[in-house]
Each structure stands twice: as structure tokens, then as C-alpha cells.
C-alpha positions as CSV (number, residue, x, y, z in Angstrom):
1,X,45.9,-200.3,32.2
2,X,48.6,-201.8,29.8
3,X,48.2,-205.6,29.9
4,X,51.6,-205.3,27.8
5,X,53.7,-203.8,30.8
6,X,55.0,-206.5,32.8
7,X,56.7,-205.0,35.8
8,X,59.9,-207.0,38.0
9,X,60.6,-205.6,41.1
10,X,61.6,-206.8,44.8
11,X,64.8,-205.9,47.3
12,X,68.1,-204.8,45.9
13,X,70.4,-208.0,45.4
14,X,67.7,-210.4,44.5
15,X,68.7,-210.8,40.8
16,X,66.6,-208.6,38.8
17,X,68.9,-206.9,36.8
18,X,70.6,-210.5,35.5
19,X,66.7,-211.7,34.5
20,X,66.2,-208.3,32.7
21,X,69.4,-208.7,30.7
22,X,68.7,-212.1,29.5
23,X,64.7,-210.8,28.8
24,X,66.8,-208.4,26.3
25,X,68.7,-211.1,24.9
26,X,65.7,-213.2,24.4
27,X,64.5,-210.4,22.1
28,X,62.2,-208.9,24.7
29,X,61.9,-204.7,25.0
30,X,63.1,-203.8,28.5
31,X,63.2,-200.7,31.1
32,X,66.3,-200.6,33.2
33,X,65.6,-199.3,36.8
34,X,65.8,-195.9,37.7
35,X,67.5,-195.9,40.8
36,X,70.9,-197.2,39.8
37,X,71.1,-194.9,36.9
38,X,69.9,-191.9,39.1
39,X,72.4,-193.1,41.4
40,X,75.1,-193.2,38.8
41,X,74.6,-189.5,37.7
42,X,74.4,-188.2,40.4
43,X,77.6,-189.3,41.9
44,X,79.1,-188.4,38.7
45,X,78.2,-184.7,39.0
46,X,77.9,-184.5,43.2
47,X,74.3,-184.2,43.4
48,X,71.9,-185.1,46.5
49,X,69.7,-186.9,45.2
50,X,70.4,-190.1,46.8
51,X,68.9,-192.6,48.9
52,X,71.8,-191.8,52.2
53,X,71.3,-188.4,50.7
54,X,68.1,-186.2,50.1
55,X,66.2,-189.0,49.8
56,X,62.9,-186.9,48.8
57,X,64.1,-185.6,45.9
58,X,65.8,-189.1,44.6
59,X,62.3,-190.3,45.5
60,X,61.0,-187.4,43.1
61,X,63.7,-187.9,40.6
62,X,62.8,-191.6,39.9
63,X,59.1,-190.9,39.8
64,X,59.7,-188.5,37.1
65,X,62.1,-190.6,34.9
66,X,59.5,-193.9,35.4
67,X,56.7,-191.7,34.0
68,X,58.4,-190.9,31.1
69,X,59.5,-194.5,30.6
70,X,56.2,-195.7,30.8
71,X,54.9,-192.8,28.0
72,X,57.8,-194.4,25.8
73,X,56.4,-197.8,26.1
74,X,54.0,-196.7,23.8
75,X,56.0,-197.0,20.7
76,X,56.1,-200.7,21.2
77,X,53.7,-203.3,20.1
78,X,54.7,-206.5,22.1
79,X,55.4,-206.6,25.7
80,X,57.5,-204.5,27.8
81,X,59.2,-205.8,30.7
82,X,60.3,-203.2,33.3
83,X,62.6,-203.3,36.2
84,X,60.4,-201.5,38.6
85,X,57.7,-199.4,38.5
86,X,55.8,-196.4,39.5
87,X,54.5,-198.3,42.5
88,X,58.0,-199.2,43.7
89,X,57.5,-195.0,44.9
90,X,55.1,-195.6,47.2
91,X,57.1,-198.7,48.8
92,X,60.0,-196.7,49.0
93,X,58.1,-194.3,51.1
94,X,57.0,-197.1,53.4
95,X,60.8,-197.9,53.3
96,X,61.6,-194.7,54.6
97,X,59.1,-194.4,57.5
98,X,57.2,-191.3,55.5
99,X,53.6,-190.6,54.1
100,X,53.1,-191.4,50.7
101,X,52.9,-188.2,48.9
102,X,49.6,-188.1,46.8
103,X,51.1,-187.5,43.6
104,X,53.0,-190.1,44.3
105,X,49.5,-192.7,44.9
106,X,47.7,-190.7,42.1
107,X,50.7,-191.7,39.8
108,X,50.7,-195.1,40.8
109,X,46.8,-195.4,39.9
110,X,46.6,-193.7,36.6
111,X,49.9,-195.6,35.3
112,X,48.8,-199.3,35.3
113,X,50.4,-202.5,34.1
114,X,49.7,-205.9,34.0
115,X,47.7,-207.1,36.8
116,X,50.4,-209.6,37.3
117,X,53.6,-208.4,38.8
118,X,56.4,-210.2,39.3
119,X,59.1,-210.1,42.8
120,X,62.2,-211.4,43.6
121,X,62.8,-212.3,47.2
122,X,65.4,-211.8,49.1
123,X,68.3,-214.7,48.8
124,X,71.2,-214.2,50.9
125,X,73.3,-216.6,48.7
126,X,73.4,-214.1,45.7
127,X,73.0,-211.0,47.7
128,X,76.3,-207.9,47.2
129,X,77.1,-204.8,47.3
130,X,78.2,-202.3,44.9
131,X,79.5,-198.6,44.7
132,X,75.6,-197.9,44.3
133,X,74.5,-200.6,46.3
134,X,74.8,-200.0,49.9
135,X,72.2,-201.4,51.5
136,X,73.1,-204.1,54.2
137,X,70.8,-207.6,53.7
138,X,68.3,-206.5,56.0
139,X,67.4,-203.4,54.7
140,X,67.2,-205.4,51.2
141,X,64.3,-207.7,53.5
142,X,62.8,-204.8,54.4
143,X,62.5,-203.1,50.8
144,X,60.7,-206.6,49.4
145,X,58.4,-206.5,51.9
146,X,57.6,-202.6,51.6
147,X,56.8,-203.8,47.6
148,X,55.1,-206.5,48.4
149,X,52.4,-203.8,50.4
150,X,53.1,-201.3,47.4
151,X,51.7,-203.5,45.0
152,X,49.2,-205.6,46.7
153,X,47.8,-201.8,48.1
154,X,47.4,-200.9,44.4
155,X,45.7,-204.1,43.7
156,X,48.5,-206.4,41.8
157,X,48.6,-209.7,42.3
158,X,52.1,-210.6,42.9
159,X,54.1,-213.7,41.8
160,X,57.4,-214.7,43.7
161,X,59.8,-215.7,41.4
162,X,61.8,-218.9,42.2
163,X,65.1,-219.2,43.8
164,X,66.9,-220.8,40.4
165,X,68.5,-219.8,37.6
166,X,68.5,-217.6,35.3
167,X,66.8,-219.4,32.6
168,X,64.1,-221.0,34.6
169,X,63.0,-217.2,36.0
170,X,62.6,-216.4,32.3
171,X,60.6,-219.6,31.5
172,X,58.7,-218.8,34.8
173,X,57.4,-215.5,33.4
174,X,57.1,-216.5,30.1
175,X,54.5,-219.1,31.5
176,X,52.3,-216.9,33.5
177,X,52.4,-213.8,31.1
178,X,51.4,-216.2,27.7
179,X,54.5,-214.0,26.3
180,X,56.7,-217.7,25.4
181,X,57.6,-216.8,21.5
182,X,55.9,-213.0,21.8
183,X,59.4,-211.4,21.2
184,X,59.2,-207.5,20.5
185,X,58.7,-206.7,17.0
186,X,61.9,-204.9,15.6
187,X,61.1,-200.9,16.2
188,X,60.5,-198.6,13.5
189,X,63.0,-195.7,15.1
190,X,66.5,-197.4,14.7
191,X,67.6,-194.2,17.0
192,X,65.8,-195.9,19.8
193,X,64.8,-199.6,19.4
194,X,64.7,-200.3,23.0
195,X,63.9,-198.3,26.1
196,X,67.7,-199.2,27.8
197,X,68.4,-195.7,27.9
198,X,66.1,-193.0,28.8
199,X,67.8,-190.3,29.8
């Protein structure tokens, strides 16, 4: 277990994306999710892989790329904040009404990170769709709750993040990870000094 990773994860709409930006602007290493990016190429070339499209193999496609983004966590020595994480598989399989493949639950208890995992809940005010957001709002109540059994499942204890701003989300982390002032050291590979792309 890597009490360094600190995963974020919850519905679509619910604001992660904005709190793992300004994480990166505080000076923080960050993983941007999988999904969106998967999503992103694969329109871009006319692939399948899609959640309205073969939804196994995007489920297979994400596993894969959150593997290797955890394995490149390595090469940092402060904390890591991730926008999902490997055990945001075996929600989306509860999402989708299907076993969870055992890969799929081996990889989610051999790749551990901090005990405490963050989760954005649903808010209605902030919630909108995208070209790679298509989800209406209830399916975006139905994915937090599917994480919320991923994670509590795989033994996580799970902190709602608050309604608010921003700024206060980051000082509400910041607080219950002992991270306040624990900014990522500057990487020795200038090629790569954050994990922002891992494709």
C-alpha cells in the first residue's frame, strides 16, 4: 500500500477535474482520469471502446492505463493525487449491472493507496455535459453510489468532500491527508515532471 497515493473519485459532474487542476497548481503531482482521455482517443480515431459503446473493452482499456499510472507514481517522492483509481473498475462494473471480472478485484487489491479516499457527491447545481460527458444526472447518482461500494468493498474509508469551493476542497484534503505544505519535490526527469500525460 502507498500511503502517498491519495485517490479523488465520485460521479461524473461533481467537480473533480477543477480540484485536481488547482492540486497541480498548488505544486502537487497529479493523475488525470482515464476515462475522458480514453474517451478522447477514441473518438478521435473511431474506436469502440466507449462507455455507449463496447463498454468491456473501455472497462479493460482504463484498467490497463491506471496500472501503468500507478507504476509511474513511483518516480515521485511526495504525494500523488489521482483522479480515480483502480477500484473505480470494479464500480464501473456494478454501474453496468455485470460481475466484476477477477482481474479486475485482484488488481484492485494488489494496487493500494491511501486508506483514505476521497468522493465527490453528486450536486445538481454544478452538474453538465460535454462531448464526452453523456451521462444524464441520474446515472451520475448512480456512479457515486457504485464507488462508494467499490471502495468501501476494498476496505477504504471514504471522505465526502464538501459542497464549496474550490479552495476549501483543497484545504479539506490537505487537512485530513497531513499533506498542507508537502508539495511534490521538483522531478529529476524534466521529460516527465508530472504524470498529466500518460499515454
Amino acid at each position: 500500500m502507498s500511503s502517498q497515493y491519495i485517490v479523488i473519485t465520485g460521479g461524473p459532474g461533481a467537480g473533480k477535474t477543477m480540484l485536481i487542476d488547482s492540486l497541480r497548481d498548488a505544486g502537487y503531482v497529479c493523475v488525470d482520469e482515464a476515462g475522458r482521455q480514453i474517451i478522447q482517443d477514441q473518438m478521435s480515431i473511431g474506436g469502440q471502446a466507449l462507455h455507449n459503446g463496447d463498454s468491456r473493452l473501455f472497462a479493460e482499456i482504463m484498467l490497463s492505463w491506471e496500472i501503468r499510472s500507478y507504476r509511474q507514481a513511483g518516480r515521485h517522492a511526495g504525494p500523488v493525487f489521482f483522479d480515480r483509481g483502480i477500484p473505480d473498475l470494479v464500480g464501473y462494473y456494478l454501474l453496468l449491472g455485470q460481475p466484476v471480472p477477477a482481474h479486475v478485484t485482484a488488481a484492485a487489491q494488489l494496487f493500494r493507496y491511501h486508506q483514505r479516499v476521497f468522493i465527490a457527491p453528486p450536486w445538481p447545481q454544478i452538474y453538465t455535459t460535454d462531448s464526452e460527458r453523456h451521462q444524464d444526472f441520474a446515472e451520475a447518482m448512480r456512479t457515486h453510489d457504485a464507488m462508494v461500494a467499490a471502495y468501501t468493498q476494498h476496505g477504504y474509508e471514504l471522505s465526502t468532500l464538501p459542497r464549496s469551493d474550490v479552495a476549501s476542497r483543497v484545504k479539506f484534503i490537505q487537512q485530513r491527508t497531513a499533506t498542507a505544505g508537502r508539495r511534490a519535490p521538483e522531478s529529476p526527469r524534466p521529460s516527465c515532471p508530472e504524470l498529466r500525460d500518460v499515454s
